[in-house]
Phi, psi and omega in degrees: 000143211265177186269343164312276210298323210262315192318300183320302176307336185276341206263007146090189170239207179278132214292176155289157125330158175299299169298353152309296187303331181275314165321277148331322189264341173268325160326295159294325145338275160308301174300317170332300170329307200246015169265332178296015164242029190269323178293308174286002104333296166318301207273000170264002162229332185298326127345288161344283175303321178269306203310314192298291223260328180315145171270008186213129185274019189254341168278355182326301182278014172273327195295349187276317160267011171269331169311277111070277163322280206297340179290297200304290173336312180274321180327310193264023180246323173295335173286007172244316158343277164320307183305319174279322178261313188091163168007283188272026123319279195312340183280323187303301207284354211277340179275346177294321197290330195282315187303329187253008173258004165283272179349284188300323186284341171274322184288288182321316202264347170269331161238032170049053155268116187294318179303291153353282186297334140266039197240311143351285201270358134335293175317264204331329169302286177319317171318270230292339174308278161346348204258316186287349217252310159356307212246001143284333277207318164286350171264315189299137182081022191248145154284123210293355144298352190245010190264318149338290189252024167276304184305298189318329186286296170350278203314346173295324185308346177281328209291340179300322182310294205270001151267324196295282184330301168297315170002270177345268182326322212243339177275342200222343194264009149272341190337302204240092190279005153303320169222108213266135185103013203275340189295304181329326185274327182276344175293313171305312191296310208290336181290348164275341168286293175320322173281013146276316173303342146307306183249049168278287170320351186308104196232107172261142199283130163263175197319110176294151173347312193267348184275302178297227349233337184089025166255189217113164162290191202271130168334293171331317211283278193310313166291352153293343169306143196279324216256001173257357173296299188309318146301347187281306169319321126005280197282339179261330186260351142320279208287322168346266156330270160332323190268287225276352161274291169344289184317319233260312182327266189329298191276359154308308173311305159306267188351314196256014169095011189278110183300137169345297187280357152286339171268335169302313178265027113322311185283315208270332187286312195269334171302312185268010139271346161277345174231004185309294179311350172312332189292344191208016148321303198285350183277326169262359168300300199294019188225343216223285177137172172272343181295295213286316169317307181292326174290351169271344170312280217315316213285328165316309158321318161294337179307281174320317176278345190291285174333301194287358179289322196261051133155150172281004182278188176296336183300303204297281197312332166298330188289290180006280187278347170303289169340316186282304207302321206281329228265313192278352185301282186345291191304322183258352166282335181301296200310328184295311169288351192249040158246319178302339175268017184251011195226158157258199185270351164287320165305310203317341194230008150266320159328268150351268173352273216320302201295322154334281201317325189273289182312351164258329168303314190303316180299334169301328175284303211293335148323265191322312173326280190328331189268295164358269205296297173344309166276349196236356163239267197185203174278325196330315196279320182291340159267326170308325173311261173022320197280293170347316155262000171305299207315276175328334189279282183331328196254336180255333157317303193308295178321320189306266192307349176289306179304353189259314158324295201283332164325159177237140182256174201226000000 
């Protein structure tokens, strides 16, 4: 990237008033809280649930990857959304999606339909794609020394996500005890009507002439940059890696003999290590840079499976997803910030897209793996597979940043 090009990108759009900016950011913030608990639902029954309905139990884990799917599938038609409409469309509709993935997911668990329920957690998918668009959604109208740790705060906002979502979930799914999680999925639904309504104030500058219009360089131009290849990589085996462990957990833990409410609050300890650190993220990006942030996720991350190799008891797992949730904070937030340096500002929501779109299609193969091994090995084998894109993240930072050390500056 030219020393032109990284200024420009930097130098962002027209700033908010402050109390705009405070506004937007507490906004975005609180819905993060309760939509993130559309996720931490799925993956704390999706397993489950398909193990009760698959028609094959090797199918258990497929609804956790139609989650996946619905992320990956939506990400660049909610990035036209925005791009035409703005911002806060694409979220009203993103929410629309969190309210029929309650719905359906209660229906699907009442007449016990599999298909049904993945068809559910598709929605669900589509939510949360839309729900991560937040936190570039915090950046816009900020000054780009403050963007870093604007994006960063949002992402805190999950920590609430990883108390409401297990709760949710340890509160609601004997309720209607013929069919157990169907309260649960209608209890979801209603927390996603409430996060719309949170973010009807959201007021974000809208899209300009040259932004609806696609102007900028060519997508390619920009994805051939050595330092947004590195960020997409980053950022895709982080979430990868972190999803393809995550997926795997809950029914390993049955499987080992674990109760249910011990894997909820394993799901509610590792959500709130993926976002508690947001709160001091963007402080050690602007203090540290983002590349060493992110190498330290990755290398945490290799930590949590390394850890989850020497034993099954609840104790090993619990360390486990803590680990991953602090591992993936880094990793995919570092990575978020070395992407706000790849664009101008006419760019920003095709940029965006883009990187979205690769890092989630990349979590859908690793979703489909994790339920593979998981049924045709054992957990072991899913932390060890794990190791294998740490490796490739760690080596492509490393390179990265030799070039940038070597670069002459001007």
């Amino acid at each position: 990237m030219s020393t032109t090009d990284s200024s420009s990108a930097k130098s962002g759009s027209a700033e908010l008033s402050e109390r705009q900016q405070r506004s937007n950011i507490a906004r975005l913030t609180i819905a993060q809280a309760l939509a993130g608990a559309n996720s931490v639902v799925v993956y704390a029954t999706g397993s489950i649930v398909g193990h009760m309905f698959a028609p094959d139990k090797s199918l258990a884990t497929l609804p956790l990857s139609i989650f996946v799917v619905g992320m990956a599938a939506c990400i660049l038609p909610a990035g036209a959304i925005a791009r035409r409409h703005g911002r806060r469309a694409a979220f009203l509709a993103g929410t629309g999606c969190g309210v029929l993935v309650g719905l359906l997911g209660a229906l699907a668990v009442v007449l016990g339909s599999f298909w049904l329920f993945c068809l559910a957690t598709f929605f669900g998918g589509a939510y949360a794609a839309v729900v991560l668009s937040f936190r570039f959604a915090a950046a816009d109208g900020v000054a780009p020394a403050k963007r870093a740790r604007a994006l960063s705060f949002v992402m805190g906002g999950g920590v609430l996500a990883g108390i409401v979502g297990p709760q949710l979930v340890t509160h609601t799914m004997y309720m209607w005890p013929a069919y157990m999680f169907a309260a649960t999925f209608i209890a979801q639904a209603v927390v996603a009507a409430l996060s719309a309504i949170v973010l009807i104030g959201v007021k974000l500058p809208m899209p300009t002439a040259a932004e609806i219009a696609g102007a900028g360089r060519p997508l390619s131009t920009i994805a051939r940059q050595p330092l947004f290849i590195t960020a997409v990589l980053c950022g895709a085996f982080s979430y990868m890696i972190m999803n393809f462990i995550m997926t795997a957990a809950p029914l390993a833990m049955q499987l080992c003999g674990h109760t249910q409410e011990s894997a909820n609050l394993g799901l509610q300890w590792h959500v709130i290590a993926m976002y508690g650190p947001s709160f001091f993220t963007g402080r050690l990006i602007a203090r540290y840079g983002a590349g060493r942030v992110v190498m330290a996720g990755l290398l945490l991350t290799g930590l949590s499976s390394a850890i989850g190799l020497t034993g099954i008891d609840v104790t090993h797992f619990w360390v486990t997803l803590t680990l991953l949730g602090v591992g993936w904070n880094f990793g995919f937030v570092g990575a978020s910030a070395l992407v706000l340096d790849c664009h101008l500002p006419e760019e920003k929501t095709r940029v965006q897209s883009l990187n979205d779109f690769i890092v989630f299609g990349t979590m859908a193969v690793g979703s489909f793996a994790s339920g593979s091994l998981l049924a045709a090995y054992d957990w072991n084998m899913v932390l060890w597979v794990s190791f294998a894109p740490l490796v490739i993240a760690v080596l492509a930072l490393a390179m990265t940043s030799v070039r940038q050390a070597l670069q002459p500056s001007d």
